[in-house]
C-alpha positions in Angstrom: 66.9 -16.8 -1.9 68.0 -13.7 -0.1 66.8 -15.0 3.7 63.6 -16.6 5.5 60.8 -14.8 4.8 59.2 -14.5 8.4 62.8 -12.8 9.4 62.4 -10.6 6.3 58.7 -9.8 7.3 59.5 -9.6 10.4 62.7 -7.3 10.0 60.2 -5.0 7.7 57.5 -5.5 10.8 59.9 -4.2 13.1 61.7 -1.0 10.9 57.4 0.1 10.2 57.3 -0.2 14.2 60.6 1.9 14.9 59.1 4.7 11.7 56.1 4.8 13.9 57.7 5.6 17.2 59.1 8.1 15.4 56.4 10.1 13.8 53.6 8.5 14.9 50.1 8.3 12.7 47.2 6.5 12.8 45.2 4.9 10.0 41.7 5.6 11.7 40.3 6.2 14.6 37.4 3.9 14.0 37.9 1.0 16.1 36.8 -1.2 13.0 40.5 -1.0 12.1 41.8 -3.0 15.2 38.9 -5.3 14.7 39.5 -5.9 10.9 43.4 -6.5 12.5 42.5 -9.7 14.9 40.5 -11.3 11.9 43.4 -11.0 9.8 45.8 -11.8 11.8 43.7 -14.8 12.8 43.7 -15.9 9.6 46.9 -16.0 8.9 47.8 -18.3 11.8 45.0 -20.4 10.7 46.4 -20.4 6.8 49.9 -21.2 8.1 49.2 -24.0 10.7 47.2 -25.8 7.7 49.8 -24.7 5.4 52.8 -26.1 7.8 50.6 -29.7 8.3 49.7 -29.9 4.9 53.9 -29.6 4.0 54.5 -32.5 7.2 51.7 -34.9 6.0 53.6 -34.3 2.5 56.8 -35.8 4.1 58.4 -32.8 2.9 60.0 -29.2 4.2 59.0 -26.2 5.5 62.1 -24.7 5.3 62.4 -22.9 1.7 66.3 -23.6 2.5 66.2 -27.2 2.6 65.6 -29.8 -0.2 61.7 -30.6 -1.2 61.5 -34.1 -1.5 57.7 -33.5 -3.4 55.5 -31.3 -5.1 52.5 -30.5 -2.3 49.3 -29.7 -4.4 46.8 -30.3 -1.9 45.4 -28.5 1.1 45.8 -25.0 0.8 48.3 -25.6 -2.5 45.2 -26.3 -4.2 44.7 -22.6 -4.5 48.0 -20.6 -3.9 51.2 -22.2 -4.6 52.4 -19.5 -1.7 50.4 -20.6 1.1 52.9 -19.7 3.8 53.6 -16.4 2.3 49.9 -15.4 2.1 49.6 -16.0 5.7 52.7 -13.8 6.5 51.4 -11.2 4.7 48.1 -11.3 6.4 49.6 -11.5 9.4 51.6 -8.9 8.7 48.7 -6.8 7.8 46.5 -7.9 10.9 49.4 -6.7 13.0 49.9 -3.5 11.1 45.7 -2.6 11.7 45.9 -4.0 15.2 48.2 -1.4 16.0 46.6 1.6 13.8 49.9 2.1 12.2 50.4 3.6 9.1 54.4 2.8 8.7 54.3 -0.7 8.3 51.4 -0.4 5.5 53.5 1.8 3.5 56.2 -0.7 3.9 54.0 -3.5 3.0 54.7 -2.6 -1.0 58.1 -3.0 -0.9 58.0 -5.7 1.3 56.0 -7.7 -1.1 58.2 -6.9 -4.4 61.1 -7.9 -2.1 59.7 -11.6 -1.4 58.7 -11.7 -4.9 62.1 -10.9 -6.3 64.0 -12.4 -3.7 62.1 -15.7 -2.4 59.5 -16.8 -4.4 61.3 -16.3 -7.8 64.1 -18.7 -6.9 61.9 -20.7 -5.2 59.7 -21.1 -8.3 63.1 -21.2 -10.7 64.2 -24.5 -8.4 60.5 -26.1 -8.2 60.6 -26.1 -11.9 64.3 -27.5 -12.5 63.5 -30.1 -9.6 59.8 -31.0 -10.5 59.7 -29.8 -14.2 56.5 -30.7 -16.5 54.8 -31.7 -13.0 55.5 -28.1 -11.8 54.5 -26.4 -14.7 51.1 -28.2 -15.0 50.3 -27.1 -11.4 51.9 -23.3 -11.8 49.1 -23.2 -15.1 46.3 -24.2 -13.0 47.2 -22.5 -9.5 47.7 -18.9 -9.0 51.0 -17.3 -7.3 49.0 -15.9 -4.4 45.8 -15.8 -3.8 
């Protein structure tokens, strides 16, 4: 794993911010945009708090560093085996159309092949080696994201 993934979201957050001071442009100047924002920004805080209990009532980490003592199927598991990720990326986005900034979408792309290549494959390479069969039943019956 190449680092915590809200510092790489955030890191990519903050380089679409700086890109946008610099040559500034907007994705719309309907206020629908900044709306559409809060919503998704609010659901991504909802996604992760349920996301982060659902992980504590578990017993097990939140910390993609540390050892997962099980395999968390339920709560929002049930329907993305990247809960947490989901919500960053919606929050991500939510901040992105809250500002009106066009930077931090086109970084969004990269952003997302990065976490792929960099966090969630390893993460799904050690579920399997740690949980085996048990992980590969749930990977066949829950998508990766959403």
């Amino acid at each position: 794993m190449i680092g915590l993934p809200p510092k790489i979201y955030g890191g990519a957050l903050i380089l679409g911010i700086l890109l946008q001071l610099i040559d500034p442009a907007l994705l719309s100047r309907s206020p629908t945009v900044r709306w559409s924002g809060a919503v998704l920004l609010a659901l991504g805080l909802g996604l992760a708090v349920w996301g982060r209990r659902t992980l504590e009532r578990a017993g097990t980490t939140v910390n993609p560093f540390g050892s997962t003592t099980r395999l968390v199927t339920e709560g929002p598991f049930r329907f993305s085996r990247n809960p947490l990720y989901v919500s960053l990326t919606l929050g991500y986005l939510g901040i992105t159309l809250l500002l009106n900034a066009v930077w931090p979408l086109l970084l969004l792309p990269p952003l997302l092949l990065i976490v792929q290549l960099g966090v969630v494959g390893p993460e799904e390479r050690y579920l399997e080696e740690t949980f085996g069969d048990e992980y590969r039943d749930y990977r066949s019956r829950v998508r990766r994201w959403f």
